[in-house]
N, C-alpha and C positions, 0 to 999 in steps of 0.2 A: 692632253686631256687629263683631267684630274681622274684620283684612279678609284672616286666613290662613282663616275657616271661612266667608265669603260671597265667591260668582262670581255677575257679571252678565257676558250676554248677550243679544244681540239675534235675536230670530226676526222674519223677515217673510216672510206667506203668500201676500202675491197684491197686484200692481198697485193694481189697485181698493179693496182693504182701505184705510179710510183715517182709524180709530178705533185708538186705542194705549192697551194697557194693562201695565202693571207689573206681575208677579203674583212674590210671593214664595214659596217651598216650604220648608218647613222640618221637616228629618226631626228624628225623636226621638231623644233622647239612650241609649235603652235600647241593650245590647250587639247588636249584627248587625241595629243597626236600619237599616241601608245598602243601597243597591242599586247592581248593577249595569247591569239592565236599561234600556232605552229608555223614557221616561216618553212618557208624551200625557194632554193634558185638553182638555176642550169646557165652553164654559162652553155655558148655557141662562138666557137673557135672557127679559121678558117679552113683547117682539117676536118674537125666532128665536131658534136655537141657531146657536151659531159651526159651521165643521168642527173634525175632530178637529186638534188642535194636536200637533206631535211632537217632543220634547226631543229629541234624539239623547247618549245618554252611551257613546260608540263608546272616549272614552279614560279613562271611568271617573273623573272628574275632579266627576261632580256626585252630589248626593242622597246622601254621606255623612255616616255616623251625627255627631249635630249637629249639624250643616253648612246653613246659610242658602242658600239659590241663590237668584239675582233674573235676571228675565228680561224683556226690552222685545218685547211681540207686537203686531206692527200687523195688525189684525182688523177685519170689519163690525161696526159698532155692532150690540150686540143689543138694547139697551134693559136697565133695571134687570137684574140676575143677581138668577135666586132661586136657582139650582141649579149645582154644580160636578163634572163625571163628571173620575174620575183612574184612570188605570191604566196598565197597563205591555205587555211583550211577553214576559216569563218568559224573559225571553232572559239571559247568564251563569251563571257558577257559585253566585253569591249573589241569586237576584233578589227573595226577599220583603226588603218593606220596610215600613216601620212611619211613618207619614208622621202629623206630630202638627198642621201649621194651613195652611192658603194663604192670603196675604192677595193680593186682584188690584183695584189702583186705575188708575180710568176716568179717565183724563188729560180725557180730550172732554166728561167727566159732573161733573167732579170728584168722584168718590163712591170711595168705601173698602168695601170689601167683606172682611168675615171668614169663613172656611169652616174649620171645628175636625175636625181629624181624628182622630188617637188608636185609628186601626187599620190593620191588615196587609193589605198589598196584595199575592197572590201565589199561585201555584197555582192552585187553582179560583175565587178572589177574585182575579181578576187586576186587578176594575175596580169600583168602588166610588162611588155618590153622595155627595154632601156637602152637607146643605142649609144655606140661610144662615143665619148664627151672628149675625150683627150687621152691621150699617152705618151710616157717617155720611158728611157731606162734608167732605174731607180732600184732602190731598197728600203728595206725599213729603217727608222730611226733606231742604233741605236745597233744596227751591224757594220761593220767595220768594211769602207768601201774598199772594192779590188780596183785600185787606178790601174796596175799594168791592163787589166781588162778594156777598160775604158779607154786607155791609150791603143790597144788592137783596134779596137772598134773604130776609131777613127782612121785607121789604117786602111780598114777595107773598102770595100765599093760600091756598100750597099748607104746611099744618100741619107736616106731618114735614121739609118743606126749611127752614121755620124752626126749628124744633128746633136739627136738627143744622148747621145751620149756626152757629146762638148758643152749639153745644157745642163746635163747631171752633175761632171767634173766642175761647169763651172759654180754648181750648185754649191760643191762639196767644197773648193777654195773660198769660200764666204768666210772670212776675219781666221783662216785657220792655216797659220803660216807651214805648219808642219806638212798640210794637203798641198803647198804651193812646190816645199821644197821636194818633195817625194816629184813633181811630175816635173821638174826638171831635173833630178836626178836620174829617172830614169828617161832621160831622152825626148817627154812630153812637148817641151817646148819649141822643138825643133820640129815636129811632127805639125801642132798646133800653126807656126808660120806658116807651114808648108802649102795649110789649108787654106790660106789668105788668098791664093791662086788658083783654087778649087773653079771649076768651070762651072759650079751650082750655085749662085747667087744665097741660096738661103745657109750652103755649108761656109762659104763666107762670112755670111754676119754671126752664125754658132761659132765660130773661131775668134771675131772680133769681140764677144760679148764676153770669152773668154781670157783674152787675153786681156782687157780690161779688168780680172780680178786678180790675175796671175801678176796682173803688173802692180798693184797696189802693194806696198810694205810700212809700216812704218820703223822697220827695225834693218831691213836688209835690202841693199839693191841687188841681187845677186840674179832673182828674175828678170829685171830691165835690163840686166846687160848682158843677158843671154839673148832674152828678145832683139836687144840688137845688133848683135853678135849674129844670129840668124838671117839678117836682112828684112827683120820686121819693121822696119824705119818706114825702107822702101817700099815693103808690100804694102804699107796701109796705104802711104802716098798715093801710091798706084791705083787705088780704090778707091778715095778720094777724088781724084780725078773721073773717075769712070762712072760711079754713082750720081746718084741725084738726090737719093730717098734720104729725108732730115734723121731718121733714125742710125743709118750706117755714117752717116758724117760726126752726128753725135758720139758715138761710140770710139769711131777713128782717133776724132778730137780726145775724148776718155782717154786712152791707151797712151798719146803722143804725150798730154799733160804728166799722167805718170812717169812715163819715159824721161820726161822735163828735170822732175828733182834731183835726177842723177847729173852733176855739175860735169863730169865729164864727157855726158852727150848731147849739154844744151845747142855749140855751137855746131856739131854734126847734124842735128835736128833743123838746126836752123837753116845752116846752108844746103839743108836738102827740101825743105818743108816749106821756109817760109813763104817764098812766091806764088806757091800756089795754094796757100791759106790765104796768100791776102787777095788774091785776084777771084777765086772761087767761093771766099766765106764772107772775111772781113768787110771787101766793099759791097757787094750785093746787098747785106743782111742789114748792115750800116745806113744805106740807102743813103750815101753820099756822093754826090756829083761835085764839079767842078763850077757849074753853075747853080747848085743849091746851096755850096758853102757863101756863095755871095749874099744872099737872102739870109733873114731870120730864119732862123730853126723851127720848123711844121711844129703841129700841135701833136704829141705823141699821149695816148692813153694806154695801150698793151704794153707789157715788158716786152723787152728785145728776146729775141731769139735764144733758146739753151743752146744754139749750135754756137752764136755768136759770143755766147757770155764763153764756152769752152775756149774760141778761135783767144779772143782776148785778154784770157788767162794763160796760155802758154804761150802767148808773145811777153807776157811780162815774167813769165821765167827766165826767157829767153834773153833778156834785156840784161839780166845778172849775170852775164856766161864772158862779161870783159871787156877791152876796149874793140877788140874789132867785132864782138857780139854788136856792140851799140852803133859802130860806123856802118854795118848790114844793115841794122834796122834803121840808122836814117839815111840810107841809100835809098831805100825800096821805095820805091814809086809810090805813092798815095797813103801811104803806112801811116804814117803821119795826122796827115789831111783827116784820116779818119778817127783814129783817136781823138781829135780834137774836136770833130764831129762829132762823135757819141757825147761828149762832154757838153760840150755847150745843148744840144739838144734836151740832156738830162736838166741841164741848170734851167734851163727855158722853160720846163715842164714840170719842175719842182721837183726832180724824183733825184734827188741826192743822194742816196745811201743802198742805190741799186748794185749790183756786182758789176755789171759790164764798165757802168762809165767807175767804180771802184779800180777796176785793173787797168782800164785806158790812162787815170787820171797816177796811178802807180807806174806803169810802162813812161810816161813823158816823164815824171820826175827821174826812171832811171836813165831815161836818152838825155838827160840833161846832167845829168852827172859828169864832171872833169871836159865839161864841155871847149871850154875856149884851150886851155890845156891840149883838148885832143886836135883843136883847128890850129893851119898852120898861121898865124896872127903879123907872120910877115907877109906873105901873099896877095895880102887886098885890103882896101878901106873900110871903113864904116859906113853905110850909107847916113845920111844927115839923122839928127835926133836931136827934139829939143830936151832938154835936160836944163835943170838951174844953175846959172851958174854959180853962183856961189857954193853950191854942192859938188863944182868940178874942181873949181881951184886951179892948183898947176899941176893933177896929173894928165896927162896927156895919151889916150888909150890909141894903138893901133887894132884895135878889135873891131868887130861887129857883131849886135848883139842876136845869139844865135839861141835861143834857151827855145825851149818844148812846151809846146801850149799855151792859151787864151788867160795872161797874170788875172785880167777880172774875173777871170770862171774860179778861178784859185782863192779868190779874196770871196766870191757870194758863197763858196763850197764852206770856208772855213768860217763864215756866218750859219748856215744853214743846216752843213750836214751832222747827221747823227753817229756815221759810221768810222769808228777808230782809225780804221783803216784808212778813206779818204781823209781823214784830216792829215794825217799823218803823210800821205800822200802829197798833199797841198799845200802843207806847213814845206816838206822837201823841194819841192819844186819852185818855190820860194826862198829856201835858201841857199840851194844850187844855182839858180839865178843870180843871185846877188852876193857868189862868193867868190866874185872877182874884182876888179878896179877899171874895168872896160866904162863906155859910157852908157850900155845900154841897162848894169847893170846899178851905176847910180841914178838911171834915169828909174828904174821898178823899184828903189827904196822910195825914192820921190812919191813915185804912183800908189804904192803901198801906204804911206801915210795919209796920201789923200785920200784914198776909199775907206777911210777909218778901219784897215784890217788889223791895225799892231792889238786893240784890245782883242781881237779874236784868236791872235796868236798866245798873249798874257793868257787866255783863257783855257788852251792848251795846256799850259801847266799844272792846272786843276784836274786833266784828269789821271785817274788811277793806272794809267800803259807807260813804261818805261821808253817805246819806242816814239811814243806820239810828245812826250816832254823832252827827249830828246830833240827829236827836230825841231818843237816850238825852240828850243833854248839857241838850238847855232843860226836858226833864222831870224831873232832877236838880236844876237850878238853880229849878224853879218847886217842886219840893218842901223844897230846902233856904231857906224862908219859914218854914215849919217849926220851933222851935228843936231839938227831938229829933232831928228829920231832918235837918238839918245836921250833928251830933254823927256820924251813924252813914255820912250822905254824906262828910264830911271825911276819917274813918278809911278807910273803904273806896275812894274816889274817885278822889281827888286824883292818886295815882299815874297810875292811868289816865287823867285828862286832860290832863294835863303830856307824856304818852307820846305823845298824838294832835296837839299843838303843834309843827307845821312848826318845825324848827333855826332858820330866819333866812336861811337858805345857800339859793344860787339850784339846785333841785333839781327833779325831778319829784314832787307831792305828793299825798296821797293823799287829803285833807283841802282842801277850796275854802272861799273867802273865806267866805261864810255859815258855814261851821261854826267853823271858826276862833273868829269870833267869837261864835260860842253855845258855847265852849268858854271866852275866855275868862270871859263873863259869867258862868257858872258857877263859876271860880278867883274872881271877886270877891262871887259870892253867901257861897261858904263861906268866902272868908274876912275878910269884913268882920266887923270889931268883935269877932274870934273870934283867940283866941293860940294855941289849942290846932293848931287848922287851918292858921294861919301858921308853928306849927313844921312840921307834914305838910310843908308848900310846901316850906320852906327845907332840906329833905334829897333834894328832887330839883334836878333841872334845870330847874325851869318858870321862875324868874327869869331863868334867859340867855337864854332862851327870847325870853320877852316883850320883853326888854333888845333883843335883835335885830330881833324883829318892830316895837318902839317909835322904835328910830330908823333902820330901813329908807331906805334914800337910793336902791335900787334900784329900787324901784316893784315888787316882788314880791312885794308886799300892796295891796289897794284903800285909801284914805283913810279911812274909817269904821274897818277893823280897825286901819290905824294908830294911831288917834285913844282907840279901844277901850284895846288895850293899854297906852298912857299913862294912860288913866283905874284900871285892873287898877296899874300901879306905882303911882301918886298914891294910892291907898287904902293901897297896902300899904306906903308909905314913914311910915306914921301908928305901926307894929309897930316898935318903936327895934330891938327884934332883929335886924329885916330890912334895915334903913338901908343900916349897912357891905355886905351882898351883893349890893345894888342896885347901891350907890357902884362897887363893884371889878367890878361886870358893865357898866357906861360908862354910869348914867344919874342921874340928880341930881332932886329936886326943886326946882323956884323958883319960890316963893307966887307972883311977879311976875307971872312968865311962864307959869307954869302951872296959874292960878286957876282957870279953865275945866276943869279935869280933876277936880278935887275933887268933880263932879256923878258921881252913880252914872252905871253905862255901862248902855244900852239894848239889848236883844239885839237882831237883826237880827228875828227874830220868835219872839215871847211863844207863842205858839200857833201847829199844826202849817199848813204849806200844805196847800190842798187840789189832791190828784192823780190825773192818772188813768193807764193805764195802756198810753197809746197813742201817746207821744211819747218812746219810749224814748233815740234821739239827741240832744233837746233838752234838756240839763241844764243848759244855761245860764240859769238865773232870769231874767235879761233881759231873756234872745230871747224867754222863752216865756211873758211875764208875764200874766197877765189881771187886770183892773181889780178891784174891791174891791168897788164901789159897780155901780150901774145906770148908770153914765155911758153904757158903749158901747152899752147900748141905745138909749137915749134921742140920741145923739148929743154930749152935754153935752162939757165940759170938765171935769179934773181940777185941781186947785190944784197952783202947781208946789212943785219940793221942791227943797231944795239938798242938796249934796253926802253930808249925812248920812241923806237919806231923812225930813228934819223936813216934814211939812206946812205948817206955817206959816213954811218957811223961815228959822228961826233956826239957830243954832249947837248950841244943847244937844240934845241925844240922847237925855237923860233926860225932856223936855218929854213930857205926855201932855195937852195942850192942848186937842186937835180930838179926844180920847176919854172915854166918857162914864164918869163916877166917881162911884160913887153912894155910894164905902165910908165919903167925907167926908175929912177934913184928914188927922184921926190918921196917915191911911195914909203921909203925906211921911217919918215916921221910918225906916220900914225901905221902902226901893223893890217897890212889888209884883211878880209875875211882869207883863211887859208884852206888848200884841197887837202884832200886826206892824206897819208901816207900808207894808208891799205893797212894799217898792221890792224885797225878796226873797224878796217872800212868796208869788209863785207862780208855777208852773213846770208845765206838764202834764208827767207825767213819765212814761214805761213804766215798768210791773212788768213784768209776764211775760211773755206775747207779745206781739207785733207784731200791727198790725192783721194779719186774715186775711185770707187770700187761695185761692183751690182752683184747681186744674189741670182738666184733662178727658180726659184719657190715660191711659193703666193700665198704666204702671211702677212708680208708689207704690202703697201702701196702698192702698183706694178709702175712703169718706164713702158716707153714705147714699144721696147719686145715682149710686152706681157710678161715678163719675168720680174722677180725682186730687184731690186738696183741698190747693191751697195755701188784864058787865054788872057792876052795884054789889056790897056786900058789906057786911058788919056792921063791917067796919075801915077802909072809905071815910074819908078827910078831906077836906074841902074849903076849899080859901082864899079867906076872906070879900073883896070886896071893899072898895077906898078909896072909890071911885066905882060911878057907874051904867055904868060904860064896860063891862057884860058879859063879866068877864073872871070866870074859873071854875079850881078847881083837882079834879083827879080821880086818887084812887090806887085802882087795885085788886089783888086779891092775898088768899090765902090767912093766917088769923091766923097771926102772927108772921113773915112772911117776906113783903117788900116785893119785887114785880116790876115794875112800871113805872107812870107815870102821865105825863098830861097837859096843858096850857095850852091853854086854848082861849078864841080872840077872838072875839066875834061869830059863833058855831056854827061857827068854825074850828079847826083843830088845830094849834097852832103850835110847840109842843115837843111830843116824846115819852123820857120817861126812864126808865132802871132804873137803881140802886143796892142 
């Protein structure tokens, strides 16, 4: 309150009085809602009633229209206030008044008290009851809360004191790290789990509402992994389960998501959480059947559920926690089935750029991540796929194409939608898809240019997100394998990635090392062994370009994209066209000295990272790497790598050694798309929001606690086995129209696909 329309004063009644309370009066903004009169109130406690209290407003100076007045009264303790008597003397010219709340806080009780008024006090209503409106334990703005207090209070056994006390605390953690650290330092948050198994449903969700602000940081996990450390994993679980009410599922959800960004509890979360997220939230809320995915997708007008946008947002954290993070989640029964559900639903309905199908459509691009890599590709056939041939040639795949999600939902998303996030999402899953030499994967380059999506991907480069030109660029470059789609990528392209190549000049860039070089690898995809595409190059700028980046003496590029764009000149010094504009941009070739460049370049990563969407500050790859493999569960050790991210510690870049290749020799002629080598392949990254966090005050909006809130078919195929090793292939679907099928090991489900 501005401090021209609030006066404080101090009233005191009597020696002995020796209980002090604060009470605020605040008249209504309506015209002549003011008085002049003499005010008085009495409160009525559950012990006695005070005497009458007497404002005196002699110089007219208090109780005008708007006007805050605070008043310090030293009074007998009454015990709890149920009741508030207010009136006046009818004394001036103007004495009705229109008095709209009182708030009177029990310094001695620490209790807050609300009394709502919203009528005229005056004439024959000279004096008016007020019963109470609401309470909790509080203080004023601006004293200095006692948490060891607050942490007592929850200790004891009186119901409603831990309530509001867990509502106060979690008032006082709203964006104020220092409040978070103080209650687990002293023990709070062990205290706060403990309450998660409270036998009082309402001391329950003051603990969950709680621990959802405790769990928020953007600076520090040091609360999440106390919380987990507690066994608060568990207890929400367990309440989850036991609930029904969309408000405590909310919340649960809240707490597990922050839990989420801590990369070292994703897969404990998961192998403890997931099944019963997706059997209790995912499917119900999804409204996916077995026989509705056969059908078009209903007509949808409401947004999906916040319980379900929370379920679908910590499965896509979840989905970045490794490789056997991602064989869980395409284990899980239906998991799947329904992401792809929410997806196509949303494309049917037009509503492209909503959060839910945002993290379903991010979740499949990470389950599709180092996919054929992680399937054993000696164990079972492909089921049939027509593909071109002339597009196959002679490599010969033992694969079968297992990639995540409906590729045409991906193509009308990267037409349609608005939101950075899905595109980038779509653009990924497209080129995780097609960054192998299987045939299902030259079969969606195919598909891909027939849906006319390559200009939607060309269009991607245009905008201003390092992470969404990134993915256009190696899904470019993984479809320009291609030869049509080379032709049409070249034409269309090439401009555009010459335009996103850093000058060479020390600047602020808008483009980081990893893309850079999925930019250039893409300049060498399209124009190896291609004139047509070397003349596109030679009418821009992309040769000074690289000529700068190539022999950078500044260090304003990392060694790898150094090393890159040498390899991007050495290919193109082969174009006698391009020789002299190489020569007169300052760079030369020499067989001698530059034999090592003549190897194709290796992108930084063949296929998309997996992200999720709750490390929005940590874009550094790095900082934020997570391992590949199951090492850090296990405690194992990684193989080291040198400088260029080789496993095996050599020099070439091109080397795909320690990755499995099942396409055979043929493939050394033209370089395939390649999977990452993890040195920048992964990064948890925010999309959208920031973990959550709620308030407990009612200045914002309120959230639903009233608190502030920071079977088979006649066209079934099955894939015969090699072996007895129990592996099975299962498509179902509607004749002539293919909707997903399955891999299954050992009455397990190990892919789920649609094309």
């Amino acid at each position: 309150m501005d401090e021209d329309i609030s006066r404080h004063r101090i009233v005191v009644l009597g020696v002995d009085d020796n209980s002090e309370y604060d009470v605020e009066f605040k008249t209504a903004a309506d015209d002549n809602a003011g008085t002049d009169a003499n005010v008085y109130f009495q409160m009525i406690g559950e012990e006695r009633e005070s005497q009458e209290i007497q404002l005196n407003n002699r110089g007219k100076g208090y109780f005008n229209r708007g006007q805050l007045d605070r008043f310090r009264v030293r009074a007998k303790d009454v015990g709890r206030l149920k009741m508030l008597r207010v009136g006046h003397d009818n004394s001036g010219s103007d004495s009705r008044w229109l008095l709209d709340e009182v708030v009177i806080y029990s310094l001695a009780r620490g209790e807050r008290y609300v009394f709502k008024g919203g009528r005229w006090i005056g004439g024959r209503n000279n004096e008016i009851d007020l019963p109470l409106d609401s309470w909790n334990y509080g203080q004023l703005v601006g004293q200095e809360p006692d948490i060891p207090d607050l942490i007592d209070f929850m200790q004891s056994g009186d119901e409603v004191k831990i309530i509001n006390a867990a509502g106060y605390l979690q008032h006082l953690c709203y964006s104020k790290e220092s409040v978070k650290d103080k209650v687990r330092e002293l023990g709070g948050i062990q205290v706060i789990v403990r309450l998660l198994r409270h036998y009082e449903w309402r001391v329950r969700y003051a603990a969950i509402c709680l621990l959802r602000n405790l769990s928020f940081s953007m600076k520090h996990n040091a609360n999440r992994l106390a919380i987990a450390d507690c066994g608060g994993i568990e207890a929400l679980i367990e309440i989850l389960q036991e609930t029904e009410k969309t408000e405590y599922r909310e919340g649960i959800l809240g707490v597990l998501c922050n839990l989420s960004s801590v990369e070292s509890l994703r897969l404990r979360i998961l192998l403890i959480c997931l099944h019963i997220i997706v059997i209790i939230i995912i499917i119900p809320y999804s409204e996916w059947t077995a026989l509705a995915a056969r059908e078009q997708p209903p007509v949808r007008t409401e947004p999906w559920a916040a319980v379900l946008v929370h379920a679908t947002r910590l499965v896509r954290n979840l989905s970045s926690a490794g490789t056997r993070a991602r064989q869980e989640l395409r284990d899980e029964k239906d998991l799947v089935d329904c992401l792809v559900w929410i997806t196509r639903v949303g494309v049917k309905n037009e509503q492209y750029d909503n959060k839910c199908l945002e993290h379903s459509v991010c979740t499949l691009r990470n389950l599709s991540y180092r996919l054929e890599s992680e399937i054993d590709r000696d164990r079972y056939d492909d089921a049939d796929v027509d593909v071109d041939p002339a597009a196959v040639k002679e490599q010969q795949s033992q694969g079968c194409f297992a990639g995540c999600g409906d590729v045409q939902q991906y193509h009308m998303l990267l037409r349609k939608s608005k939101n950075i996030e899905t595109l980038e999402g779509s653009a990924g899953a497209l080129h995780n898809l097609t960054a192998c030499s299987w045939k299902w994967a030259i079969k969606i380059r195919g598909d891909t240019r027939r849906a006319q999506a390559i200009p939607q991907l060309v269009e991607l480069l245009r905008i201003d997100y390092d992470p969404t030109i990134r993915a256009a660029a190696i899904a470019l470059r993984n479809l320009c394998v291609d030869s049509e789609n080379k032709r049409t990528v070249g034409e269309k392209a090439i401009i555009h990635l010459v335009h996103r190549l850093p000058t060479g000049e020390e600047e602020e860039r808008l483009v980081r090392d990893p893309t850079v070089a999925s930019l250039l690898c893409a300049i060498y995809q399209l124009t190896n062994k291609n004139d047509k595409n070397s003349k596109y190059l030679r009418k821009t700028k992309g040769i000074q370009k690289m000529v700068r980046i190539a022999t950078d003496q500044n260090k304003l590029y990392s060694p790898r994209v150094i090393k890159i764009a040498n390899q991007v000149l050495a290919n193109l010094w082969s174009h006698s066209q391009l020789q002299q504009q190489i020569k007169n941009a300052g760079w030369q070739y020499d067989a001698n000295k530059n034999a090592e460049l003549a190897r194709a370049p290796m992108d930084y990563e063949g296929t998309s990272l997996p992200q999720t969407p709750d490390d929005r500050t940590r874009r550094d790859p790095n900082s934020a790497r997570l391992e590949s493999d199951d090492d850090q569960w296990r405690g194992g050790s990684r193989r080291p790598r040198d400088n260029w991210g080789n496993v095996n510690g050599g020099t070439d870049i091109s080397s795909e050694s320690d990755r499995q290749r099942s396409w055979g020799e043929s493939l050394n002629q033209i370089p395939p798309p390649y999977a990452s080598d993890d040195n920048y392949s992964r990064g948890s990254r925010s999309r959208d929001d920031l973990p959550m966090e709620v308030m407990s005050t009612s200045s914002r909006p309120s959230a639903a606690n009233s608190v502030r809130d920071e079977n088979d078919n006649a066209n079934d195929r099955t894939l015969r086995l090699k072996d007895s090793g129990g592996w099975g292939w299962e498509e179902r679907g509607p004749v002539g129209v293919r909707l997903w099928g399955r891999v299954w090991c050992n009455n397990k489900q190990v892919v789920f696909i649609l094309a």
